[in-house]
N, C-alpha and C positions, 0 to 999 in steps of 0.2 A: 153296397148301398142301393136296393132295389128303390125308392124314395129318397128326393131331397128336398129340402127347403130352402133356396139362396133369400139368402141375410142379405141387406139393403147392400153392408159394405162388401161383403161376397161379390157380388154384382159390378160393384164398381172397379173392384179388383180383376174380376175378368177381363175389363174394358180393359183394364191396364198392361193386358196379357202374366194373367196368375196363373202359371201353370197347375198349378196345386187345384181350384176350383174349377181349371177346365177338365183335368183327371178326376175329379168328381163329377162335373156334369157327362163325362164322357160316359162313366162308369153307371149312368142311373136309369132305368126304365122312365120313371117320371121326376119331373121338377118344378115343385110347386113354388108358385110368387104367392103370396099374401098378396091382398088389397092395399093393408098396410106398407108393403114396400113398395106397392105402385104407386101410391101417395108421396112417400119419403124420396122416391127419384125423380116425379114429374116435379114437385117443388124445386128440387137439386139443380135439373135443366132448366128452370126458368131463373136461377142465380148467373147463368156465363151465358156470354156470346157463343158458343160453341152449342147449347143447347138443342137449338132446333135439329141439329146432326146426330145430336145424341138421342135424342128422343124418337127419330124415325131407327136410328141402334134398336132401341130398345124395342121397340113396337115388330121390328124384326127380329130379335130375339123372342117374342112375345107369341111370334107365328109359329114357329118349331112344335108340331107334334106330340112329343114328349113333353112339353112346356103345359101348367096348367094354372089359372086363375083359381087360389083359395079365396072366397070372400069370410066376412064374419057373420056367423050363423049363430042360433040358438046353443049350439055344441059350443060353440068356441066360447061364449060369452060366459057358458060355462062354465068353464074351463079354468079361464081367464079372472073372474072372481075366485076360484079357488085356491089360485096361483098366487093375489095381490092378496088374499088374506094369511097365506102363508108367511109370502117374503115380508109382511107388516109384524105380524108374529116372532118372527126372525132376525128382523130388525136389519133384513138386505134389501134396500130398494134396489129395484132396475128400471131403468126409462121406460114410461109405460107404452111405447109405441115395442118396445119390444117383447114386453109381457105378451101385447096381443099377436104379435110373430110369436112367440114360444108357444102360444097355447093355439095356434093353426098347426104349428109342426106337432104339437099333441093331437091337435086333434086327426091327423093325416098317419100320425105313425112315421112322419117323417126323422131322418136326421137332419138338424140345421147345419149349413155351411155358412158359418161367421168366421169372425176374427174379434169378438166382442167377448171378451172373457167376463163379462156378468151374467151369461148366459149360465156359467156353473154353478150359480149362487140356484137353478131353478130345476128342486127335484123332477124325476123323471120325464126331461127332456134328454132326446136323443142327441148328442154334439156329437160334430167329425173328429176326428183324430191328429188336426192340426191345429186347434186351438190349444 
């Protein structure tokens, strides 16, 4: 997996010590965060007392090199209509905060690292192998 995508719950599960998502992140040239999951975790940290610790976590995970900022672009939006008129078609909804993760790992060529098995309901996205 030369690209990843960590999924919001990837992420949390790291914190948790997930071996599985750190032999991913270990294993990746790049790893891209979505906008979208930097939203879904700064709300998460301002639900606990613990927050503020976890937030400078994260912002230090944020610094790592290999770490990169996908925002949502022209591509993705895309993408991301093409995605919501399928699964409508289909008659699979997925929470739309993760349509637009799925269509960042489209549009990066990534694989996502979830644990969100609605993510297979969503043709040609890349999932890791522990979902």
């Amino acid at each position: 997996m030369n690209k990843i995508l960590l999924d919001t719950n990837a992420y949390v599960n790291l914190c948790t010590g997930d071996g599985k998502v750190m032999e991913a992140l270990s294993a990746a040239e790049t790893v891209f965060v979505s906008a979208v999951t930097l939203g879904e975790l700064y709300a998460g940290f301002e639900k606990t007392e613990k927050g503020h610790g976890k937030k400078h976590e994260f912002e230090n995970f944020l610094s790592n090199p290999t770490v990169k900022i996908i925002d949502i672009t022209k591509e993705t939006a895309g993408i991301y209509g093409d995605l919501i008129r399928t699964l409508r078609k289909a008659g699979t909804p997925v929470p739309i905060n993760d349509v637009w993760i799925a269509a960042n790992a489209i549009e990066t060529g990534s694989v996502i690292v979830t644990y969100d098995r609605h993510f297979l309901k969503i043709a040609g996205l890349r999932i890791w192998d522990q979902l």
